[in-house]
C-alpha positions as CSV (number, residue, x, y, z in Angstrom):
1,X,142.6,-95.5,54.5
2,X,142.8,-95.1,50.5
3,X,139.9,-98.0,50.2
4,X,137.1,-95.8,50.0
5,X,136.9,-96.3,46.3
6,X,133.7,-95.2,44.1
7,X,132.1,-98.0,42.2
8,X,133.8,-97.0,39.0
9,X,137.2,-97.5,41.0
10,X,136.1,-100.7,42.3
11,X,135.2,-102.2,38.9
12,X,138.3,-100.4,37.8
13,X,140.2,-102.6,40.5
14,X,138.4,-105.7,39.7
15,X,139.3,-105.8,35.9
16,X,143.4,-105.2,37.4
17,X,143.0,-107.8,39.5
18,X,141.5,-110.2,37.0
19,X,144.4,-109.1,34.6
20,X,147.3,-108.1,36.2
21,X,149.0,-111.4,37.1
22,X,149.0,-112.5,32.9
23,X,150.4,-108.6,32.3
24,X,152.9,-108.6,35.0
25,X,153.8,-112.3,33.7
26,X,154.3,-111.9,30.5
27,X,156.8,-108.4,31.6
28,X,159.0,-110.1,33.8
29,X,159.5,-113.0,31.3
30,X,160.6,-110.7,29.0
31,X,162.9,-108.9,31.3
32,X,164.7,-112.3,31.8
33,X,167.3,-111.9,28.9
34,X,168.3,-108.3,29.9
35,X,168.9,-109.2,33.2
36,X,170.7,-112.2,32.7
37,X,173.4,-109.8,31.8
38,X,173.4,-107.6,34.6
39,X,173.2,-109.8,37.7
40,X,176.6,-109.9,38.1
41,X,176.4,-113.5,37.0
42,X,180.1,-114.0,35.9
43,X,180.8,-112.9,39.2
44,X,178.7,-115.8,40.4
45,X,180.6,-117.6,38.0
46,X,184.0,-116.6,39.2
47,X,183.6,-116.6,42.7
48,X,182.5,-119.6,44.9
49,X,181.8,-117.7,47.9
50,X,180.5,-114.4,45.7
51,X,177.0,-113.5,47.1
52,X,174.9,-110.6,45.7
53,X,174.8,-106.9,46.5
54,X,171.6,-107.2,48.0
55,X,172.1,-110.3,50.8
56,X,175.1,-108.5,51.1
57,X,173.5,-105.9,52.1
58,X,171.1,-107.9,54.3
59,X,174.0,-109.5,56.0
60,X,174.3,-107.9,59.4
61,X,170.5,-107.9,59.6
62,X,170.0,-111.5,58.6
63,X,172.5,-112.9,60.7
64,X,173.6,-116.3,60.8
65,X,171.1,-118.5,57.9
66,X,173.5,-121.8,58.3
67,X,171.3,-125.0,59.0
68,X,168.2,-123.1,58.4
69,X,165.5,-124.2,55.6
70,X,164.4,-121.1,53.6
71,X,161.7,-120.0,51.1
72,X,162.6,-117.4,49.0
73,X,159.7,-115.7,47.6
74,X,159.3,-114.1,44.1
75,X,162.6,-115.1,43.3
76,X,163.3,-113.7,39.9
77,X,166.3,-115.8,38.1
78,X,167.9,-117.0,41.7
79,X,170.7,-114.9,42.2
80,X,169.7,-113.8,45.8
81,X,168.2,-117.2,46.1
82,X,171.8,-119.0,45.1
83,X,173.6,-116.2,47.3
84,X,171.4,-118.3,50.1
85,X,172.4,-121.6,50.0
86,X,176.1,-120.2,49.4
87,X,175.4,-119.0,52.9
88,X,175.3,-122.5,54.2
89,X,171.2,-122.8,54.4
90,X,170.4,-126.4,54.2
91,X,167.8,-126.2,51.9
92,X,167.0,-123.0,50.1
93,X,163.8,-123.2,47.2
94,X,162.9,-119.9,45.5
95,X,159.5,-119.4,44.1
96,X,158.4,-117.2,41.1
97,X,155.5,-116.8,38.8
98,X,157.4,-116.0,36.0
99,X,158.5,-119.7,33.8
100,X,161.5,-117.9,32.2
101,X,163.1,-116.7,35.5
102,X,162.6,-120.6,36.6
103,X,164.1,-122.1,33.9
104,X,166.9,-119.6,34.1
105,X,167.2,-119.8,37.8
106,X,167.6,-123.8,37.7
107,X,170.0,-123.2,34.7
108,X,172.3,-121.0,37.2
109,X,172.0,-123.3,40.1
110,X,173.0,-126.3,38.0
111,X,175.8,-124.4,36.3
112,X,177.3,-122.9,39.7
113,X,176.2,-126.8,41.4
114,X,174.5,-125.2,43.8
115,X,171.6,-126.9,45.9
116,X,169.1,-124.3,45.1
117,X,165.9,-125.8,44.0
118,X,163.3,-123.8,42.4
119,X,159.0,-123.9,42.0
120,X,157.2,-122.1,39.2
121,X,153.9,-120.8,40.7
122,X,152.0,-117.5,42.2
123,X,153.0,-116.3,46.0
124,X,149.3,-117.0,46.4
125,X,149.5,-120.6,46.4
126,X,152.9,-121.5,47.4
127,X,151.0,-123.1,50.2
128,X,149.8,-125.9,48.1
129,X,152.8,-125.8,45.6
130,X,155.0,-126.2,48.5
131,X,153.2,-129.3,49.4
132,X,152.2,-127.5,52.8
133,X,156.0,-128.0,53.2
134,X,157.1,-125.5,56.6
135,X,160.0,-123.4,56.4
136,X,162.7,-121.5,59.2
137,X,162.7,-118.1,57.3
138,X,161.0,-116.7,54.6
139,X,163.1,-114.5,52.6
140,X,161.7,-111.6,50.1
141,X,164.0,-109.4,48.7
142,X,163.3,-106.1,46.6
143,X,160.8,-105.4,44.6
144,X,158.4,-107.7,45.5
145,X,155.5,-106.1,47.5
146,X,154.4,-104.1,44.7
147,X,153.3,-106.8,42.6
148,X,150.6,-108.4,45.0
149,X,147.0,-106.5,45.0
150,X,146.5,-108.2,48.8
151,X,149.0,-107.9,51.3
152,X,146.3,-109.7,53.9
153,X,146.4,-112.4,51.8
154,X,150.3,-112.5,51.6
155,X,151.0,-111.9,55.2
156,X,148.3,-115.2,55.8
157,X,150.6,-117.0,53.4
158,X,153.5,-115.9,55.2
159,X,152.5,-117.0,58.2
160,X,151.6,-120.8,57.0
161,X,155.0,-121.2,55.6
162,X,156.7,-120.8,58.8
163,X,157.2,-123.5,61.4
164,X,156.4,-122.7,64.7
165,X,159.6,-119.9,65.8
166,X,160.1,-119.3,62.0
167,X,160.9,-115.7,60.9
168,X,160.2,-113.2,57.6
169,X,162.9,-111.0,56.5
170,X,161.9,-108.9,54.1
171,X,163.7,-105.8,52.6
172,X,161.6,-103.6,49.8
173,X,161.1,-100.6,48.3
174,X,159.5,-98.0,51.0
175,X,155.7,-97.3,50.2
176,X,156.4,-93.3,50.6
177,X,159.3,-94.0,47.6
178,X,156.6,-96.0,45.4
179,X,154.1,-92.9,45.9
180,X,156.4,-90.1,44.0
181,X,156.9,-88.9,40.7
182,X,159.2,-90.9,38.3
183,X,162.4,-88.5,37.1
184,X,161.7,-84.9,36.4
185,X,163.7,-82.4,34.9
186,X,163.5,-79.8,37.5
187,X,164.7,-82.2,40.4
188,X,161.5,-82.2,42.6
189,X,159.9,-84.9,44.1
190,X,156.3,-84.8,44.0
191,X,153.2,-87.3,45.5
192,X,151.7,-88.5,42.7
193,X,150.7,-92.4,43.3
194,X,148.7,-93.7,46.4
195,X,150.6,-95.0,49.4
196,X,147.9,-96.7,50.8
197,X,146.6,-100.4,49.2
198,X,144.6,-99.0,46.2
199,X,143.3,-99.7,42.7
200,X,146.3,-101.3,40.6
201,X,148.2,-98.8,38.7
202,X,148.8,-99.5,34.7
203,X,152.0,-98.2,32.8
204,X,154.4,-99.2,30.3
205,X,157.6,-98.8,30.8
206,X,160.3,-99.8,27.6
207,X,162.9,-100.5,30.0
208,X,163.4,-102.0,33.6
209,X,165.8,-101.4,36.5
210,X,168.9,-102.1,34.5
211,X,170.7,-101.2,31.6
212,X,169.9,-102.6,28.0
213,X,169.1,-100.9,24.6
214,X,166.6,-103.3,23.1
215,X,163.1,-102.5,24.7
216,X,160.7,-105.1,26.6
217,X,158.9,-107.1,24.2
218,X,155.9,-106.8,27.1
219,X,156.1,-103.1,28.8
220,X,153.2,-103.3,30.4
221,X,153.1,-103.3,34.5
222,X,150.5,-103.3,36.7
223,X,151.4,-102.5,40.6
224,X,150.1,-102.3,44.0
225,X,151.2,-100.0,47.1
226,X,150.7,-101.1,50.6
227,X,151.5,-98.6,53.3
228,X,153.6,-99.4,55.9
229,X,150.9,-99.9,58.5
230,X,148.7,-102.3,56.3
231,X,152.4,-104.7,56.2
232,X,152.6,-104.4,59.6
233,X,149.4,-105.2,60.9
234,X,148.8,-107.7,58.1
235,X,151.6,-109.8,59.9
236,X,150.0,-108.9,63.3
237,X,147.0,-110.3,62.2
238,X,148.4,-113.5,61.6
239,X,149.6,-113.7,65.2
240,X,153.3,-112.8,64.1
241,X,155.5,-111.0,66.0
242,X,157.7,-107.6,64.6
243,X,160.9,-108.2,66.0
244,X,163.0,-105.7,64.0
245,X,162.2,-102.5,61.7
246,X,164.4,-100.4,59.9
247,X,164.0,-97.5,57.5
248,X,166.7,-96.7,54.9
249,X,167.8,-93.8,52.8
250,X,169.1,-95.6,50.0
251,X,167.9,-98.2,47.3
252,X,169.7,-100.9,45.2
253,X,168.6,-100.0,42.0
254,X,168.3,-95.9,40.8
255,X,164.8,-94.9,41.2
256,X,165.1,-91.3,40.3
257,X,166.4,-91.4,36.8
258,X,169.7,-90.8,35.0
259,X,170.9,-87.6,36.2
260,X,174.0,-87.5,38.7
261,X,173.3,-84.5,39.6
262,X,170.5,-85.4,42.1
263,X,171.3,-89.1,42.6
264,X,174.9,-90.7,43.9
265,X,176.1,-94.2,43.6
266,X,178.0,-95.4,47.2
267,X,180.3,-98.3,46.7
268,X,177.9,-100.8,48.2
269,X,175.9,-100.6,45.1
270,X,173.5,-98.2,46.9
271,X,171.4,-95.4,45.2
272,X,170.4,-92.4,47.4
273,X,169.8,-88.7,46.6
274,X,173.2,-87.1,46.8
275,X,171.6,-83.9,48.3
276,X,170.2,-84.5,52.0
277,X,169.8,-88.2,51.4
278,X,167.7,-88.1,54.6
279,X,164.7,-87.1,53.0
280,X,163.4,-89.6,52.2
281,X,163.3,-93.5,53.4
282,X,163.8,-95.5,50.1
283,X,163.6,-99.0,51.5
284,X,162.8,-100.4,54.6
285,X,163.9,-104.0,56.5
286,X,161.5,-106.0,58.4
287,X,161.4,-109.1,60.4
288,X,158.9,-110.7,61.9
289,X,158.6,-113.9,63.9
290,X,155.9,-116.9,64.1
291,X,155.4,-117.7,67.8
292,X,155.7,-120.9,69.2
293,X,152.9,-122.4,70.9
């Protein structure tokens, strides 16, 4: 199921795996500075009870977070984290590989005096960086799947930060969205990536998700797919329980290029295509839940 690989694409998957957490590193450090500016940080700033656009848009899912102790996985610089503990969690750490979205995640949280705390490290070992430390929710927001060649091994990571009746919320990008052709011209949408766990794919991109005119000092990616039926019964495995899936025809960020005349903005921030948005699922919602014995 898109693992039957050739020994040329094995050995073409072992070098990205050797590699691709020092490329993706040094990428999102350098996206730190642009982003900084587009994070709606002065709204942060402004507004005590201001929480992003995308735990707002997790909200009705998510439900009531007050009392709860929460991991927030791949974190970036904290905003969704932050947007947490604003919540009323009573303890909320975010976790990143990247140093400069710690340092300018702790910088926010001390600036808005919020109770966030914050751990530099890989997803892979927050385990052990976490001090085997067991958590009410963990919390992964968007874009974060894509970066991690093993989704076993994060769904087994997962499941060890949870207490006992402990739940995942993840919302991400949709694997079928991850699998098509960046912007074209002509409008079409086109397979042309794997949707199944594969090989990591290489590019460089100048820019990321947001607006900014200098380029990325590091524009090199490397990224992973995972099909939706590897996520889910990677949690199964674990002994986890799904206990809420949804699909959604909209995305927080624009992910089929500049032009509006295939993509509309709604007013919750959303991107979807403006013709038949129903096409296609952009992101999906999951939760999952860690039995008690």
């Amino acid at each position: 199921m898109g693992n039957n690989l050739e020994p040329e694409a094995l050995a073409e998957r072992d070098w990205f795996v050797d590699e691709y957490l020092a490329i993706n590193k040094a990428n999102w450090d350098s996206r730190v500075p642009h982003h900084l500016k587009a994070y709606d940080i002065d709204h942060f700033r402004s507004n005590p009870a201001f929480v992003s656009k995308v735990v707002q848009f997790d909200l009705p899912r998510l439900g009531d977070i007050r009392g709860l102790d929460i991991v927030h996985l791949q974190c970036h610089i904290g905003t969704d984290t932050i947007s947490l503990a604003r919540l009323g969690a009573k303890s909320v750490t975010g976790l990143d590989f990247s140093p400069a979205s710690i340092h300018a995640a702790r910088d926010l949280a001390k600036e808005l005096n919020s109770h966030a705390s914050f751990v530099e490290g890989n997803v892979y070992d927050a385990v052990s960086l976490l001090n085997h430390r067991t958590f009410d929710l963990v919390y992964t927001g968007i874009g974060a799947l894509c970066w991690l060649p093993s989704i076993t091994e994060w769904a087994r990571t997962v499941s060890n930060l949870l207490r006992p009746g402990g739940a995942l919320f993840i919302r991400d990008a949709h694997p079928m969205l991850q699998s098509l052709s960046d912007y074209r011209e002509d409008g079409l949408i086109t397979v042309d990536y794997p949707y199944f766990e594969d090989q990591g794919l290489r590019i460089s991109e100048p820019h990321s998700y947001v607006d900014h005119d200098d380029e990325l000092t590091s524009p090199e990616t490397v990224s992973f797919n995972h099909g939706l039926g590897e996520i889910i019964t990677a949690l199964l495995g674990t002994g986890m329980n799904l206990i809420g899936f949804e699909e959604h025809n909209s995305a927080p960020w624009n992910p089929w290029g500049p032009s509006d005349e295939y993509v509309e903005e709604l007013v919750n921030g959303e991107f979807r295509l403006r013709e038949l948005p129903n096409r296609l699922a952009a992101t999906f919602t999951l939760q999952a839940l860690k039995p008690t014995p």
